[in-house]
N, C-alpha and C positions, 0 to 999 in steps of 0.2 A: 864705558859701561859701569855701571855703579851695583851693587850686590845689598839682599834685604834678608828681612827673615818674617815668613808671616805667621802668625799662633792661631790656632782653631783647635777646639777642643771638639774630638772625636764625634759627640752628640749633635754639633751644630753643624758644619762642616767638614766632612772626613778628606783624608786622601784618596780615598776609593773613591767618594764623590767628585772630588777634583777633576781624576781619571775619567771619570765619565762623564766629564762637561765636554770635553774633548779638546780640538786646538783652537778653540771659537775661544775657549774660555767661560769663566763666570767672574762676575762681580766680586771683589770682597769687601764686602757691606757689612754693612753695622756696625761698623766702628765709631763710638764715642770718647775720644779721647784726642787733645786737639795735638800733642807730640804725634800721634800715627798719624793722624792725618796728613798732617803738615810733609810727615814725610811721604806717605802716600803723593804732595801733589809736587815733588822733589822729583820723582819717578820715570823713568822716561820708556816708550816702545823698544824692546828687548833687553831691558834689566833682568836679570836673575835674581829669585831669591831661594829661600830654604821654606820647606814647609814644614811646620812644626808644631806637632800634636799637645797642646798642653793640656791642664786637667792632669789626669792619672797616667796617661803615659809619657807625660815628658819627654820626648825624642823627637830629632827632627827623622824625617822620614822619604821628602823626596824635592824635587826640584822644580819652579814654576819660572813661567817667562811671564813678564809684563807685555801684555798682547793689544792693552786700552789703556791712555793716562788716564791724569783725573779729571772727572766729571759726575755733577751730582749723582747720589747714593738714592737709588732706584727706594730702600723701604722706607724715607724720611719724606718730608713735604719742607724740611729744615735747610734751609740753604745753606748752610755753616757745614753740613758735611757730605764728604765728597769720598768715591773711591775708585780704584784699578779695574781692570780686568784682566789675569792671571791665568794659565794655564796648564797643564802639567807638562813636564820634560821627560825628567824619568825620577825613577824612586830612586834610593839610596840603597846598593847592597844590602849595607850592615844598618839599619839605624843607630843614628845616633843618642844616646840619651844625655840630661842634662848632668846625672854627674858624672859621667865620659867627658863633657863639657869640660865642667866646673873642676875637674884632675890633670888638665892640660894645661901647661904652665903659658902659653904662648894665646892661651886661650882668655886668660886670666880679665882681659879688661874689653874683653867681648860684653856688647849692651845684656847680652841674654843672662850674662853674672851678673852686671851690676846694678839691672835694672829687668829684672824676669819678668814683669809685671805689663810692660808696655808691648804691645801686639802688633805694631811693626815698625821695626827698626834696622836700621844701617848693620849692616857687616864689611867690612875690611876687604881686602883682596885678601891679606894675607889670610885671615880666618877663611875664608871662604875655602882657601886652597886644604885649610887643616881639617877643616869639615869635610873637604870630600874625601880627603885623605883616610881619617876617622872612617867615613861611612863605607868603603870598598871603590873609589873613582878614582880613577885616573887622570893627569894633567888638571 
């Protein structure tokens, strides 16, 4: 199993909206950028990733399963991009924010520091474990 992290800013895609796609899932479309993609088609049915609100709140917030790999991105007619289908698991206790993040020394060479910009990316086992840690989860 491999672990991600997906960004959607609050306006486009919420967490609450996630939650109420239900365990069908939704697409995460629209992505223009050929690093997410790429890993997007990396992705395999029941990867984990982190859901995380950028824009103004900065914090990750809850947890999604990869429910769909990849296959063409339902709002383009662009064959070049392609997305998941993700699902919610559960939210995070505590959320976590980016500079909770970016104050954890172990956290330090997590993509979400050294590359905040890219909208989905690899996490670590070990990160994974410090994020849920961080947010109030267990094991």
């Amino acid at each position: 199993m491999a672990y991600w992290l997906f960004k959607s800013e609050r306006g486009t895609w919420s967490w609450d909206e996630q939650v109420a796609a239900g365990r069908a899932g939704a697409e995460w479309d629209g992505v223009r950028n050929y690093q997410a993609r790429n890993n997007m088609r990396e992705m395999k049915k029941g990867d984990l990733g982190f859901f995380y609100h950028s824009g103004a709140d900065r914090e990750i917030v809850g947890i999604v399963e990869v429910v769909a790999e990849a296959h063409p991105d339902s709002t383009t007619d662009d064959e070049r991009w392609e997305c998941v289908d993700v699902a919610a698991v559960e939210p995070l206790p505590v959320p976590v924010g980016l500079d909770t993040v970016k104050a954890e020394p172990e956290l330090a060479e997590m993509v979400l520091v050294k590359n905040s910009r890219l909208s989905v990316q690899p996490v670590s086992e070990a990160e994974w474990r410090a994020i849920r840690r961080l947010g109030g989860l267990k094991g």
